[in-house]
Steps between C-alpha positions, in 0.01 A plus 500: 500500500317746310223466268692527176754238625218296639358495139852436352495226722222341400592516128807320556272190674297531165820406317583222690434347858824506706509108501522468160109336477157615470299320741114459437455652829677805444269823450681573120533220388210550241665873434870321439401320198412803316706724299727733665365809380135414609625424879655828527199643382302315755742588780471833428095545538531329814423725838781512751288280747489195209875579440535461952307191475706325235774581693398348831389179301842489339659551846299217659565319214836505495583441894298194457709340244786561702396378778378158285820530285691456895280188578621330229 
């Protein structure tokens, strides 16, 4: 994935988190609850190392909720 799709990525976990929640634990949920305009903004000053790190959190993230959401 390229940078620009790597940042459109990221904007599209600022809308919403894939599992339909914001967890407390999740590294936007602060950003989430504010308006829409002002997390683009803020996705858009961020370097492309912040933008590869939100990414691998998401990504470790979201295989462990699978994996939990199998346990159960």
């Amino acid at each position: 994935m390229d940078a620009p799709a790597k940042r459109a990525y990221v904007m599209g976990l600022l809308v919403a988190c894939p599992y339909k929640s914001n967890p407390t634990t999740c590294a936007l949920y602060d950003i989430r609850s504010k308006p829409l305009k002002e997390r683009m903004a803020w996705v858009r000053q961020l370097t492309d190392k912040q933008i590869q790190d939100i990414i691998e959190i998401h990504e470790e993230c979201f295989v462990r909720r699978e994996y939990e959401t199998e346990l159960v």
